[in-house]
N, CA, C and O of each residue as an XYZ file, in Angstrom:
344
protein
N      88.628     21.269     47.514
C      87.227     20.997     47.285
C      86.733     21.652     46.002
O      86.313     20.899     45.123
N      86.733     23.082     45.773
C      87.070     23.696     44.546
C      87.366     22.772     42.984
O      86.865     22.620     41.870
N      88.494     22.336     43.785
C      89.052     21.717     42.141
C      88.267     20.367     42.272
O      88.034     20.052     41.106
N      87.689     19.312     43.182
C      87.310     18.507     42.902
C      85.964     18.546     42.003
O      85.728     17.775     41.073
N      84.842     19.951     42.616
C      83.829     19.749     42.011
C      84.257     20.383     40.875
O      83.511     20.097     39.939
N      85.103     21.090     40.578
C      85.245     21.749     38.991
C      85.483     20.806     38.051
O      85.074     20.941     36.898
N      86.341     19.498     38.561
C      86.591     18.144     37.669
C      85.261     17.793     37.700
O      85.115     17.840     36.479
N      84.232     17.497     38.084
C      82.779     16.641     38.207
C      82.015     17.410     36.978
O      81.348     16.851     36.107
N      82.301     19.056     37.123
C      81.601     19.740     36.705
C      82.110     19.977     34.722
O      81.558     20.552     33.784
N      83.609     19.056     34.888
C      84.029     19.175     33.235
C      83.700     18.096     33.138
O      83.221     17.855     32.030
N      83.727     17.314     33.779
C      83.399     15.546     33.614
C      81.657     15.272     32.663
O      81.477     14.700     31.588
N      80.591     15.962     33.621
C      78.954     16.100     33.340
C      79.403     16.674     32.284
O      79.599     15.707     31.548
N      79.867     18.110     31.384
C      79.949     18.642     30.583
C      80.306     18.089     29.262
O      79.774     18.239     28.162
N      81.406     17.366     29.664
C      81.634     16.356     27.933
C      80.910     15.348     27.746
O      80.800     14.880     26.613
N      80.094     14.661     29.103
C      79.316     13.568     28.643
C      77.836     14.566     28.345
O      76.986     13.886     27.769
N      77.515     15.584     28.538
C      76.530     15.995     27.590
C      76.344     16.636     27.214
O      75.296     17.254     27.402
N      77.699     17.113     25.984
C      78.050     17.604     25.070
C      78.294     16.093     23.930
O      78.031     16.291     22.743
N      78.747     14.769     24.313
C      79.061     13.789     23.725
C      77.595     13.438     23.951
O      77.326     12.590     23.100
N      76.485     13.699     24.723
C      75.107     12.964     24.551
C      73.902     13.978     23.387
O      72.804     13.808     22.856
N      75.146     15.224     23.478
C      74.033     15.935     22.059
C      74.741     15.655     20.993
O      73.981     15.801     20.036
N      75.704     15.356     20.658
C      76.634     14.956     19.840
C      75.860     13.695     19.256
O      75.342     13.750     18.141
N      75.819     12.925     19.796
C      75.588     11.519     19.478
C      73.579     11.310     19.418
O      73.006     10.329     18.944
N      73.112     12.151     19.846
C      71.455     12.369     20.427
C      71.141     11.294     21.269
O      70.056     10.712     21.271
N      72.136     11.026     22.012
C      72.068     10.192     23.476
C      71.606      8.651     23.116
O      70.875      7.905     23.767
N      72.386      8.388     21.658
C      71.870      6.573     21.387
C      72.683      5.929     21.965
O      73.713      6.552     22.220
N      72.643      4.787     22.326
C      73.920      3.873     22.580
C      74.623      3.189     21.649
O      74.132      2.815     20.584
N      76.276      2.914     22.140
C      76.767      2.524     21.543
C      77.445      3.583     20.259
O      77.728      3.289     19.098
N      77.521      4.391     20.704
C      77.936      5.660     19.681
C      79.070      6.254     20.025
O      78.995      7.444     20.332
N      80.302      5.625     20.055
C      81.628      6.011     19.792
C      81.708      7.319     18.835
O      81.120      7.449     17.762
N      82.802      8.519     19.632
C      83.277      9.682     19.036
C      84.687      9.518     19.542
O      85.165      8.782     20.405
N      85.258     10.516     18.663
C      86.663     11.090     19.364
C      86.617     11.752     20.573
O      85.608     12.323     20.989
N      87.780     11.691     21.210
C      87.192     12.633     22.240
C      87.717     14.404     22.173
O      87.093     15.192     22.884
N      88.578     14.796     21.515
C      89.337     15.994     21.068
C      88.378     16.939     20.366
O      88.396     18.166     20.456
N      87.413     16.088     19.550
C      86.607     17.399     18.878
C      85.216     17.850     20.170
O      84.532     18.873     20.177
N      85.169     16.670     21.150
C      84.252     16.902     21.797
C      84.528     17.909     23.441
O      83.819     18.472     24.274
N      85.646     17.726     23.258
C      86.363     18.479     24.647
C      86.648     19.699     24.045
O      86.322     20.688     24.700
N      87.187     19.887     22.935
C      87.050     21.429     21.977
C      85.732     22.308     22.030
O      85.639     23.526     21.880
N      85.157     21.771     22.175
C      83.693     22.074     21.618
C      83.329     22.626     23.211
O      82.673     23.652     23.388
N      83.666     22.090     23.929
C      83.351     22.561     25.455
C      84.722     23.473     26.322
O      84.922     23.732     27.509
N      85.582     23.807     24.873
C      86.658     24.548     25.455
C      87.473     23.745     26.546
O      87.791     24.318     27.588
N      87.759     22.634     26.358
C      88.703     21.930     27.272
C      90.281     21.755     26.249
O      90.449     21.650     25.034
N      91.036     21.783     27.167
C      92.207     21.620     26.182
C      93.016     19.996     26.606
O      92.466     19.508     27.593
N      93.662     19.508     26.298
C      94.107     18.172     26.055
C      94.270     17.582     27.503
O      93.748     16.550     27.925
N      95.234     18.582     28.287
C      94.960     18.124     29.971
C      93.928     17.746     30.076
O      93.584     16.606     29.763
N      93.227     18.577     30.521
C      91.345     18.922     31.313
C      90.789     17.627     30.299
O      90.280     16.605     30.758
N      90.946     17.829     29.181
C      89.668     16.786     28.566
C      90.046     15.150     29.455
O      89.320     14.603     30.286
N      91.304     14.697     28.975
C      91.875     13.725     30.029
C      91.656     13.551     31.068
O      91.456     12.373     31.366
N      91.591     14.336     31.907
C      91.084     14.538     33.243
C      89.893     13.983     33.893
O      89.804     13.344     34.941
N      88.520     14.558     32.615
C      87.678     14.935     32.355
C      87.422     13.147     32.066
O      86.817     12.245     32.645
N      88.066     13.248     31.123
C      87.369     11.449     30.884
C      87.420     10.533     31.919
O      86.487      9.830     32.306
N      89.153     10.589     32.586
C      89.122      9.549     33.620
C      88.479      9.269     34.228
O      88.121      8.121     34.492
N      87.848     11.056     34.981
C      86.777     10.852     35.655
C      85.552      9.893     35.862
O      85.210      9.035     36.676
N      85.035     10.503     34.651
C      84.096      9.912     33.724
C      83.968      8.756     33.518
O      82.893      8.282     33.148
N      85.240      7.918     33.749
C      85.011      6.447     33.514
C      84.927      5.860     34.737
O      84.114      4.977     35.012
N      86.051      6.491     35.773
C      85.771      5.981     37.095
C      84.379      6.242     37.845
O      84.121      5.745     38.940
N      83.601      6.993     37.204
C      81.876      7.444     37.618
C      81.357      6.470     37.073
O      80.251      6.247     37.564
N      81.563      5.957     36.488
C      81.040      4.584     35.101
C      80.142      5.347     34.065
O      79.402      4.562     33.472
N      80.011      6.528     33.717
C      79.061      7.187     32.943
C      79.441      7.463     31.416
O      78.794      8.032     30.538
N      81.302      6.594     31.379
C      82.268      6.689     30.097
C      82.352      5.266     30.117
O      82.178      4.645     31.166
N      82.691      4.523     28.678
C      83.679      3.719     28.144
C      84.796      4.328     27.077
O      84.341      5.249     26.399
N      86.129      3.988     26.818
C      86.730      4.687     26.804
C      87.191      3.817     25.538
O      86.412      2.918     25.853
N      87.746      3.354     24.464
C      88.279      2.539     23.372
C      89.791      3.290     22.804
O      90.054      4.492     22.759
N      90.503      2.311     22.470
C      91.938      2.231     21.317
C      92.614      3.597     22.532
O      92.037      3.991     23.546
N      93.788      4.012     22.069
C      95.024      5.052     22.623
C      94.520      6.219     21.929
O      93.603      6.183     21.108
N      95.103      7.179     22.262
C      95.462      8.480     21.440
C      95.263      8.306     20.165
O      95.891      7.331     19.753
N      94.634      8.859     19.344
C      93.089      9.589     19.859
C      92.332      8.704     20.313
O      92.080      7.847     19.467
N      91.647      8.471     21.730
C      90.681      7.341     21.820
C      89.540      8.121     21.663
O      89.530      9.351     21.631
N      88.374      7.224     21.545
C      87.429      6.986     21.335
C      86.343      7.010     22.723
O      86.754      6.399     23.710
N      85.507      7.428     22.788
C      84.227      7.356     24.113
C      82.796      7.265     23.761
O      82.174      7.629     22.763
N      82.518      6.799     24.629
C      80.461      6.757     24.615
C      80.260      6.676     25.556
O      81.254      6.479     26.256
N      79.326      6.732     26.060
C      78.125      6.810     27.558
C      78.117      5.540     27.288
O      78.175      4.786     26.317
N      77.955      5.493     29.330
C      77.251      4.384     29.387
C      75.662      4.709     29.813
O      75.058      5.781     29.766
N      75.148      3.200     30.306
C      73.580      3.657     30.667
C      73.492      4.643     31.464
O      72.695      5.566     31.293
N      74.684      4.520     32.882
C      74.432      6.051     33.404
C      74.781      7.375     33.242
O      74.364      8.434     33.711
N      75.746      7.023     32.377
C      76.017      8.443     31.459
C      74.962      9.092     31.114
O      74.555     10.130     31.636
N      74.319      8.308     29.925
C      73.171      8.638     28.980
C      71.933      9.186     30.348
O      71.097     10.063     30.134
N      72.049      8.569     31.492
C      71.482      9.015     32.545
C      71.448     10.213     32.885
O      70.499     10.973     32.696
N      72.372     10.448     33.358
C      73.233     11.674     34.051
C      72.952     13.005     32.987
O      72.593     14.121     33.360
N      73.195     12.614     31.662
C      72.992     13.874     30.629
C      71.652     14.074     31.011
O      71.482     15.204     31.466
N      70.490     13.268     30.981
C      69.134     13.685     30.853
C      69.033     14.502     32.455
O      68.335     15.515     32.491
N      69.727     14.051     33.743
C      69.656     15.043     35.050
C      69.873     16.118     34.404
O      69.109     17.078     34.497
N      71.068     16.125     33.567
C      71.757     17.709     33.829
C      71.089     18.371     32.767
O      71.599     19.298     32.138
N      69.730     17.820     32.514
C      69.460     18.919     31.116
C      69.199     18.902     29.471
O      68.587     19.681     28.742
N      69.985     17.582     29.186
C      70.007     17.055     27.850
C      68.704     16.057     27.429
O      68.314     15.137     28.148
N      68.086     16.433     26.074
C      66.770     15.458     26.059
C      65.630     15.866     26.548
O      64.590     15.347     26.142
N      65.611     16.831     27.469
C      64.285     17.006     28.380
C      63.682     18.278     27.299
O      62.605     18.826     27.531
């Protein structure tokens, strides 16, 4: 249970760290390596972290290694719950 919410809890973290990154516009593709850095995730965890993220629908995910991510509408959602924007 532990490790599940700790994945939820890196998951919320890169999407709003990627929603101050981007200032929560749509359609705003980043890497995802400088943005999982930035939140101290290392190449596992960030991976992890995204899958999540996409299976929440709050990621789209583009191209292989290095891919590419943006919020979706409930992403961009979810950042403003947890804090971002307000």
């Amino acid at each position: 249970m532990a490790e599940a919410s700790q994945a939820f809890t890196r998951a919320r973290a890169l999407c709003v760290e990627l929603a101050r990154v981007t200032g929560a516009r749509p359609m705003q593709y980043r890497l995802v390596a400088p943005i999982a850095q930035s939140i101290g995730l290392d190449a596992a965890a960030a991976d992890a972290a995204v899958t999540l993220a996409i299976e929440q629908k709050w990621l789209i995910r583009s191209g292989e290694r290095p891919h590419t991510i943006r919020l979706t509408d409930e992403g961009r959602h979810l950042t403003i719950i947890n804090g971002y924007g307000r």
